[in-house]
C-alpha positions as CSV (number, residue, x, y, z in Angstrom):
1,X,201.7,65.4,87.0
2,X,198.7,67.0,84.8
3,X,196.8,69.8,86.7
4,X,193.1,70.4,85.5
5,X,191.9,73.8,87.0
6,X,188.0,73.7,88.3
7,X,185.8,76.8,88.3
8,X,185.7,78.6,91.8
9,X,183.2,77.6,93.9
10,X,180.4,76.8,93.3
11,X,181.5,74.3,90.6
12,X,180.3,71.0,89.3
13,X,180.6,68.1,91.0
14,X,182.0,64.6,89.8
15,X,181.8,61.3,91.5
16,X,184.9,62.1,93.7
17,X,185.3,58.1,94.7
18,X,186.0,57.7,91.5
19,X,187.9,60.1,91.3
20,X,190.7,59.1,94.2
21,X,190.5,55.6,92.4
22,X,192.5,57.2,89.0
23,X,195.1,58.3,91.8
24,X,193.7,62.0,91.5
25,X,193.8,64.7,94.2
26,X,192.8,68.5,95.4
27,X,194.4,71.4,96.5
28,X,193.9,74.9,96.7
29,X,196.0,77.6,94.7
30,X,196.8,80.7,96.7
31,X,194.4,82.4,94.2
32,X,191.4,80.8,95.6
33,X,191.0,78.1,92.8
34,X,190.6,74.3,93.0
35,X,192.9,72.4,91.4
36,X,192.8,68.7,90.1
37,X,195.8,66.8,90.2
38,X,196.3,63.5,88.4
39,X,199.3,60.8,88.2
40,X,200.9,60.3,84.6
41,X,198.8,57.7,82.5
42,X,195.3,58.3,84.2
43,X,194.6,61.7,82.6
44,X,193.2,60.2,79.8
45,X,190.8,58.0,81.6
46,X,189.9,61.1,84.0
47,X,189.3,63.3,80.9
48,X,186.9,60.5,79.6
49,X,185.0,60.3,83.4
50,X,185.1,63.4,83.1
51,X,183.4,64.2,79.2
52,X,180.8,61.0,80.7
53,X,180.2,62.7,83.6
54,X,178.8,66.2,81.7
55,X,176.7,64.6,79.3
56,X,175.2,62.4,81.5
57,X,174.2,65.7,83.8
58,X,171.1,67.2,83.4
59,X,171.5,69.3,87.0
60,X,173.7,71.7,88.4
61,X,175.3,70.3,91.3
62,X,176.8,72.7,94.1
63,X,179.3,72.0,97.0
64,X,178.9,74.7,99.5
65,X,179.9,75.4,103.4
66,X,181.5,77.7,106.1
67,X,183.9,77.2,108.7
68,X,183.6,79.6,111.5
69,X,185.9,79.4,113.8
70,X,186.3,81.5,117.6
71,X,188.3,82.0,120.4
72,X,184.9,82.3,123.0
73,X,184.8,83.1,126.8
74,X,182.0,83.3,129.0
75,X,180.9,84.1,132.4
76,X,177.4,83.4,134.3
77,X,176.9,85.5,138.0
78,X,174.3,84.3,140.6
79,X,173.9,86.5,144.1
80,X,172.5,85.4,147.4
81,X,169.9,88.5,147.3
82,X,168.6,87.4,150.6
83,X,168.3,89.3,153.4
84,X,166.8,87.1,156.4
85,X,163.3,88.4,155.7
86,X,160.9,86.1,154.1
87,X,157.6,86.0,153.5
88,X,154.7,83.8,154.3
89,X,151.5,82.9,151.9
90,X,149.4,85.8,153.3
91,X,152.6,88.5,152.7
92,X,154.0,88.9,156.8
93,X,157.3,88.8,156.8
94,X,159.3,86.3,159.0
95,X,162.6,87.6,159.8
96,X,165.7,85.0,160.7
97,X,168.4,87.6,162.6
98,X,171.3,84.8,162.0
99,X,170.9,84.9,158.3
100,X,174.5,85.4,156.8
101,X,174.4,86.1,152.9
102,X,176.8,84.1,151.2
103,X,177.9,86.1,148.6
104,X,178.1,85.7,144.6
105,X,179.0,82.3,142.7
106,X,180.6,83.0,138.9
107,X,181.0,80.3,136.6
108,X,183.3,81.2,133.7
109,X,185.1,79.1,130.6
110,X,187.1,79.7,127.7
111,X,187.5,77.9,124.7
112,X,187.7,77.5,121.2
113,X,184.7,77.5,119.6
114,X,182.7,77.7,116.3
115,X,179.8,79.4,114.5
116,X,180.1,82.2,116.2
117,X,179.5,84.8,113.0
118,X,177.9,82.3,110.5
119,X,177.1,78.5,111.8
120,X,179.9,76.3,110.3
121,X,178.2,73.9,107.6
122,X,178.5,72.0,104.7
123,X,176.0,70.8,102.3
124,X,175.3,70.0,98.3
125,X,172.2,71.7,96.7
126,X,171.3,71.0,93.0
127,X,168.9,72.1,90.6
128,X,167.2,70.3,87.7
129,X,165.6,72.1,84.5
130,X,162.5,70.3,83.7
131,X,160.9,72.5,80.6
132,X,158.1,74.4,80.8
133,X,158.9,76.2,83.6
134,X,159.3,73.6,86.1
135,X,162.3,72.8,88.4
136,X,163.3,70.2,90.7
137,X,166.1,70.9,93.4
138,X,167.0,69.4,96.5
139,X,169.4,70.9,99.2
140,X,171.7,68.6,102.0
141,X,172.9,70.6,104.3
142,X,174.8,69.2,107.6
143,X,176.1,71.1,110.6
144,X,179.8,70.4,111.1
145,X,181.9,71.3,114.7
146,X,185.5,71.9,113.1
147,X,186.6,73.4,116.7
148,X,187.3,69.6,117.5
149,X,186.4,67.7,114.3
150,X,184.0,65.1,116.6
151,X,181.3,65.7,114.8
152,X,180.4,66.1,111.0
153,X,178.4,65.2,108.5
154,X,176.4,62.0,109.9
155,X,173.0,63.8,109.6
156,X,171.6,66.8,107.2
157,X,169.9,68.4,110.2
158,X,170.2,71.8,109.1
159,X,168.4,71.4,106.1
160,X,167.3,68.6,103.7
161,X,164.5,69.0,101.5
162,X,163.5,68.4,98.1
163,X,161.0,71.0,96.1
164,X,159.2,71.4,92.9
165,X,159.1,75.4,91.8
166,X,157.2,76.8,88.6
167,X,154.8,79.5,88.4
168,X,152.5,78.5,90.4
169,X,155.6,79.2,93.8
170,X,157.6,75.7,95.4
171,X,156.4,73.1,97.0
172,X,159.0,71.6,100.0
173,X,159.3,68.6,101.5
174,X,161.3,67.6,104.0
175,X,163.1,69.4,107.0
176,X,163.4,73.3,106.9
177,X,163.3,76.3,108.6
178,X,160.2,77.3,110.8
179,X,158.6,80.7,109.5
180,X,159.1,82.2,112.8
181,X,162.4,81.7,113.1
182,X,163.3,83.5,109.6
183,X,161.7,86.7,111.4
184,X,164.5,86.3,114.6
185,X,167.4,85.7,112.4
186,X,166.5,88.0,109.5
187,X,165.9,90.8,111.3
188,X,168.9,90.4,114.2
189,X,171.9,92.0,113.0
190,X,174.0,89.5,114.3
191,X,171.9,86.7,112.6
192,X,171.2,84.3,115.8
193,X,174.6,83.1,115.9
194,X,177.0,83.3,118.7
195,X,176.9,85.2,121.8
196,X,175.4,88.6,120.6
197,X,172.6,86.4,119.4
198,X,168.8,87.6,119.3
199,X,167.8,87.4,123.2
200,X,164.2,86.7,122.0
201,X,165.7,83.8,120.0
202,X,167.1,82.4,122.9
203,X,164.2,82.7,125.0
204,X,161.7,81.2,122.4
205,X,164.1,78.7,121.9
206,X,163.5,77.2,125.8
207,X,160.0,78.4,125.7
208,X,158.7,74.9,124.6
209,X,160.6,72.9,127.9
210,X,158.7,74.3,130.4
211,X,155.8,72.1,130.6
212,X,154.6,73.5,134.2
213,X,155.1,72.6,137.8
214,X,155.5,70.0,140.2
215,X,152.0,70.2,141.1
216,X,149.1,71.6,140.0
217,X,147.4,71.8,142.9
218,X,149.8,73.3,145.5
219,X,151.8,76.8,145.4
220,X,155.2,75.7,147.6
221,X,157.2,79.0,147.2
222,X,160.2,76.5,145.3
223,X,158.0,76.5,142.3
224,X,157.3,80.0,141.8
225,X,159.6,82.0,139.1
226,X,161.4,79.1,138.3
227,X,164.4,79.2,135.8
228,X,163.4,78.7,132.3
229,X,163.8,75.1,131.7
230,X,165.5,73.9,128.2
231,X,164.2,72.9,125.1
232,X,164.2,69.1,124.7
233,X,163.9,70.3,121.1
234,X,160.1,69.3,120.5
235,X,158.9,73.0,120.1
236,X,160.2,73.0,116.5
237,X,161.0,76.5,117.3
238,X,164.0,76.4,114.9
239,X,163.4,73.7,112.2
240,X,160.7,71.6,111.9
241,X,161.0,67.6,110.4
242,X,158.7,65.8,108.4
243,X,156.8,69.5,106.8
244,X,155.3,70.2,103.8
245,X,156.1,73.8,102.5
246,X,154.8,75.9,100.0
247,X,156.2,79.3,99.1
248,X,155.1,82.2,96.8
249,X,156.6,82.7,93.4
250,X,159.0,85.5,93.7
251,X,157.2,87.8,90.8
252,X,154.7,88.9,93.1
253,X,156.0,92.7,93.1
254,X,157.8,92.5,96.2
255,X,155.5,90.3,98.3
256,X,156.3,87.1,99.7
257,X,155.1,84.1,101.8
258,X,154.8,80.6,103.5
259,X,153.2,78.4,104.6
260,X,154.5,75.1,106.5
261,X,152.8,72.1,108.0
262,X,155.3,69.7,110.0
263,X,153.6,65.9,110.9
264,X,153.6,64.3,113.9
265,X,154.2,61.1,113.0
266,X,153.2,59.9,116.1
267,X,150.6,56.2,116.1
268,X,146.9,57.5,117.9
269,X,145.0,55.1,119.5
270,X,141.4,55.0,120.1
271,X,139.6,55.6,123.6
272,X,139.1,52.6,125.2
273,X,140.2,50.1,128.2
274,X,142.6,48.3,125.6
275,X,144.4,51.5,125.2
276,X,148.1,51.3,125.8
277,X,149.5,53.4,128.6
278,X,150.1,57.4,128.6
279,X,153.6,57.4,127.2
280,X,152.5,55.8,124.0
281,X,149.2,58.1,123.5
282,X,151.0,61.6,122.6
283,X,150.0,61.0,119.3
284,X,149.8,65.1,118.8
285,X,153.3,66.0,120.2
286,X,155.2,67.3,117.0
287,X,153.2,68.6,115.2
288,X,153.6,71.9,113.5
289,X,152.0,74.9,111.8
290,X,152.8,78.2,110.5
291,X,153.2,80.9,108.2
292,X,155.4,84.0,107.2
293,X,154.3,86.8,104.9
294,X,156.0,90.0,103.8
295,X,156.8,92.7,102.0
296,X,160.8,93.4,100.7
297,X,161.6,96.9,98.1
298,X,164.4,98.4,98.1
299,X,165.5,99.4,101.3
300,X,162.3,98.1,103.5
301,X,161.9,94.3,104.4
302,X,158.7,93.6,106.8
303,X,157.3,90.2,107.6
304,X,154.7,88.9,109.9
305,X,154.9,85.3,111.2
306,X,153.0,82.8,113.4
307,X,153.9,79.2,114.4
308,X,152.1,76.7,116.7
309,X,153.7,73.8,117.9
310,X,152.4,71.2,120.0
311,X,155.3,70.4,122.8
312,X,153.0,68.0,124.9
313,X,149.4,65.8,124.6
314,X,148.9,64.0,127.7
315,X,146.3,61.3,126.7
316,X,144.5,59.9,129.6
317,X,144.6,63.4,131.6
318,X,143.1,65.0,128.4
319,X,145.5,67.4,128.1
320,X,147.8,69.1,124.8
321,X,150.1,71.5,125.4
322,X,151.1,73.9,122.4
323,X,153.3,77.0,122.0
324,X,152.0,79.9,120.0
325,X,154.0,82.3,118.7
326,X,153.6,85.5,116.9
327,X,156.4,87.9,116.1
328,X,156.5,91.3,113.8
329,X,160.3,92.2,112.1
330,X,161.3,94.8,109.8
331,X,164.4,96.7,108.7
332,X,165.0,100.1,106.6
333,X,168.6,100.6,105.1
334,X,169.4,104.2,105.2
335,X,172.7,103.6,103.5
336,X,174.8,104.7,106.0
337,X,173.2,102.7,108.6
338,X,170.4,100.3,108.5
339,X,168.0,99.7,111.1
340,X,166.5,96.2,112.7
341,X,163.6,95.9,114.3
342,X,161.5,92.7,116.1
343,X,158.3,92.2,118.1
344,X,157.3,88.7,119.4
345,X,154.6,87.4,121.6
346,X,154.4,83.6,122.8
347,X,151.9,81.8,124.5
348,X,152.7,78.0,126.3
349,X,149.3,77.2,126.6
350,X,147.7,73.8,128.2
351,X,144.3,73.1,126.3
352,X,141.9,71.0,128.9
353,X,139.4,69.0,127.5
354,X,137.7,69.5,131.7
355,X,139.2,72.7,132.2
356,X,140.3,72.6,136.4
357,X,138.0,74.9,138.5
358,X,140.7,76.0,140.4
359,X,145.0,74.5,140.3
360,X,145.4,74.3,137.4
361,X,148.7,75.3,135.1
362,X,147.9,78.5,133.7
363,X,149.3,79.9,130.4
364,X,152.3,81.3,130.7
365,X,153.5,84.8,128.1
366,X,156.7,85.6,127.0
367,X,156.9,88.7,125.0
368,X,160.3,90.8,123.7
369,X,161.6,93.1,121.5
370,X,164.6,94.0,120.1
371,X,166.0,97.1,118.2
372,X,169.3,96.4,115.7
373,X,171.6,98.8,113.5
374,X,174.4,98.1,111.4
375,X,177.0,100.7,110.6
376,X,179.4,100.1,107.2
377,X,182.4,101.1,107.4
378,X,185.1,100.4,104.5
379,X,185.7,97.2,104.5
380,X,183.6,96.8,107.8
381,X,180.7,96.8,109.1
382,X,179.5,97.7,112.5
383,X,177.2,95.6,114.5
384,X,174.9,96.3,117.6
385,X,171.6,95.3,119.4
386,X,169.5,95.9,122.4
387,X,166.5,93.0,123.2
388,X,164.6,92.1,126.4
389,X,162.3,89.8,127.1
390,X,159.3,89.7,129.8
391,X,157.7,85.9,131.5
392,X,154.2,86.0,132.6
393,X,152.9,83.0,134.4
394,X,149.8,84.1,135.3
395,X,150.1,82.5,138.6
396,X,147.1,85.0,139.8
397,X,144.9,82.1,137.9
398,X,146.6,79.6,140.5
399,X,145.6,81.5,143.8
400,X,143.9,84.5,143.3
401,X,144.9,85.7,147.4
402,X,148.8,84.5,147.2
403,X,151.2,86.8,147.6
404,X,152.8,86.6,144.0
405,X,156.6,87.3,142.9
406,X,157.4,90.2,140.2
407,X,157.5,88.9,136.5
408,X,160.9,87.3,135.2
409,X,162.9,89.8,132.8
410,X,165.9,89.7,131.1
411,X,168.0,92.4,129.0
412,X,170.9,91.5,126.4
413,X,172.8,94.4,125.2
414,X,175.7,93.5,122.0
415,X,178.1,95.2,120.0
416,X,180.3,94.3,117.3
417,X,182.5,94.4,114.3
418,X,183.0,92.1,111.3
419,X,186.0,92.8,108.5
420,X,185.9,91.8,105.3
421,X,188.9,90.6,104.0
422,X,187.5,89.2,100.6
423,X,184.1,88.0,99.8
424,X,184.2,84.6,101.3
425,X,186.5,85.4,104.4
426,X,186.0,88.4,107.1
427,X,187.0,88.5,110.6
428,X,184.9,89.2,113.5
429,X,184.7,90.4,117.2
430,X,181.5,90.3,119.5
431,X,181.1,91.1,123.1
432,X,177.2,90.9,124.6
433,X,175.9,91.2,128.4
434,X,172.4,89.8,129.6
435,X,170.9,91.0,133.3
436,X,168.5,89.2,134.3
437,X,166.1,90.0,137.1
438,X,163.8,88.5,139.1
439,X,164.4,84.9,138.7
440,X,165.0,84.8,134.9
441,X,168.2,82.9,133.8
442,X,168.8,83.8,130.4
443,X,172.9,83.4,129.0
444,X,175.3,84.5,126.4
445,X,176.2,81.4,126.2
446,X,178.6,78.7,128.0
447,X,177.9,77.2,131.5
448,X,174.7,77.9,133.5
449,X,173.7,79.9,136.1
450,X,175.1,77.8,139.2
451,X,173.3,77.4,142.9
452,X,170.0,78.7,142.1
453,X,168.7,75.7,143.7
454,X,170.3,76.5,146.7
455,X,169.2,80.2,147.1
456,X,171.4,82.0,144.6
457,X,169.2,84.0,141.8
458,X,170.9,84.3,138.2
459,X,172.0,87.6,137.5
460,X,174.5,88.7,134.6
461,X,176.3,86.7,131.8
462,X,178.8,88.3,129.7
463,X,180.5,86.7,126.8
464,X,182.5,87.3,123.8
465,X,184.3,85.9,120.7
466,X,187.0,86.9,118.6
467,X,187.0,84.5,115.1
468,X,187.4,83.9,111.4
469,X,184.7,82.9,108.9
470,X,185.4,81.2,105.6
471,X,182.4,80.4,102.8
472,X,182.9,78.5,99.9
């Protein structure tokens, strides 16, 4: 056999079909490089592919990923916190003297998991030199589940985008990252990923599902703190499709910014009796805009970000319903410890083109904070967090004389440590705890809160992983 040994990664890529049809094949050394091996007789026709291959290139090519894997538990607690007395719309309580509380329900699983340290990926990014300062590049990048292998790379929904860059900043097309989402994960010691996650990101992450009550016009007590709903994914809290980006050229003495506008891409139809029915007319539900601006030198990083995303447009009632978010993050490395910090604020707000007298879905708040330090040690590094979020549903603006229930909250406290074993590979361990009161139903992670349509209120979730990361 002839062995041809690649640079480490990130090297330059060849058409590997081609490749397997000369009969050649990779492994990995125990040093860490990729190695090329070919049957007798096709070396020379690889070698040529090969020499064809370079000066045909004019980009850089790079294969990149992770694979993050964990051994994960979690563990969600709802309590009957009933105690015969209820109450009725003008606050008298009614007391039922053969109530019997039922107790606690836990719901708990184990498994193997992934992403729990870095999200396990793979992708190709390449750059292209076009003179006079200008550069094309596009970047692939696919989320992969190597806990079970079911799923890979079928879509780039992490990221794909291609981009123009010069002097003048980059221009971005395609699906990226939301503004407002660098500011949770940059500013989170534990990045957004796996149980000791941002509690703000998780909450702004749902934010966009609840699109209100069963009806507008009554106030039946079922209705009143419900559980956060989930995210059908149209708040583009995360990533947004179809966007146009522009960033700042990074010679701007520290500063730097976007900008993003994601389309709809949704058909409107004109007013009219010929109009076709609701579900067809939410030509506005999609769409996307934001911005991120900050300041990074040295040890300080700051940012400001806002994002609006329209999660509903209701047509024929004349309604469009958008989330708002605004968030503040910064950090300060001290050297022997560095310090995160996050404000957010969100708004799901219903815009009326006949605003209701009186019934109404009022705009609901969500506001959190969360404070972050990271602590090196050797090889290691230290890793803990306190957030908490607050709900406000206004639902004074329902019924000004109701009897109304406190404001959902929810704490998350995590701590953790990550070893280093070599640049690409480190170790990790997380454990996090979320208490949630007053009707909130916020997890670590892993199954939902169960009963709480049955009189059970969510109360803790605890969680953990123990797992190995790998980049290349």
């Amino acid at each position: 056999m002839v062995r041809t040994q690649l640079s480490p990664p990130p090297f330059q890529l060849v058409d590997l079909a081609r490749v397997a049809r000369l009969g050649a094949f990779f492994f990995v050394r125990p040093d860490g490089c990729t190695t090329l091996a070919i049957g007798p007789g096709r070396a020379a026709a690889l070698a040529a592919l090969a020499v064809a291959g370079v000066a045909s290139a004019q980009s850089s090519v790079t294969l990149f990923g992770v694979v993050d894997a964990s051994i994960s538990g979690y563990s969600s607690t709802s309590r009957d916190l009933g105690n015969g007395v209820t109450y009725d719309r003008l606050g008298f309580p009614i007391y039922n003297p053969f109530y019997l509380n039922r107790g606690s329900i836990k719901a708990s699983r184990r498994e193997l998991a992934h992403s729990g340290y870095n999200s396990s990926r793979l992708g190709f990014r390449g750059t292209e030199d076009l003179g006079g300062g200008l550069a094309a590049s596009f970047w692939l990048e696919a989320p992969i589940s190597n806990d079970d292998g079911q799923t890979g790379v079928s879509t780039f929904t992490r990221r794909s985008t291609v981009s123009l860059s010069g002097g003048f900043g980059e221009v971005r097309l395609g699906r990226d990252y939301t503004p407002t989402f660098w500011n949770d994960t940059v500013f989170d010691p534990f990045g957004t990923n796996g149980v000791g996650s941002n509690l703000v990101n998780t909450a702004n992450g749902a934010f966009g599902g609840f699109t209100g009550y069963a009806d507008g016009k009554k106030l039946p007590d079922a209705l009143k703190n419900v559980p956060q709903l989930p995210d059908a994914g149209g708040s583009n809290y995360v990533r947004a499709g179809n966007s146009i980006g522009y960033f700042l050229p990074p010679n701007l003495g520290g500063f730097y910014g976007q900008v993003m506008y994601g389309f709809h891409e949704k058909t409107k139809y004109s007013p009219g009796t010929a109009t076709p029915p609701l579900a067809e007319n939410a030509s506005r539900t999609g769409r996307y805009i934001g911005g991120r601006f900050g300041y990074a030198n040295g040890p300080l990083d700051v940012a400001l970000a806002y994002g609006s995303s329209t999660v509903g447009d209701n047509f024929y009632v004349g309604t469009t319903t958008k989330v708002n978010t605004l968030n503040l993050g910064a950090s300060y490395d001290f050297g022997p410890v560095k310090l995160f910090g996050e404000l957010s604020r969100a708004k799901n707000k219903i815009d009326y083109e006949v605003e209701p007298y009186l019934g109404g879905r009022p705009d609901i708040d969500l506001t959190g904070y969360l404070l972050g330090v990271t602590v090196p040690v050797g090889a290691g590094l230290i890793r803990a967090s306190y957030s908490s979020v607050k709900y406000d549903e206004n639902l004074v603006a329902r019924n000004p004389w109701e009897v109304l229930p406190a404001d959902k909250k929810a704490n998350k406290l995590a701590i953790g440590y990550v070893h280093n074993l070599s640049k690409r590979t480190a170790l990790y361990a997380t454990v996090a705890r979320v208490s949630n009161k007053n009707g909130a139903s916020l997890t670590v992670g892993g199954p939902s809160f169960q009963g709480t349509g049955n009189g059970f209120t969510p109360k803790t979730s605890t969680g953990y992983d123990f797992g190995i990361r790998h980049a290349f």
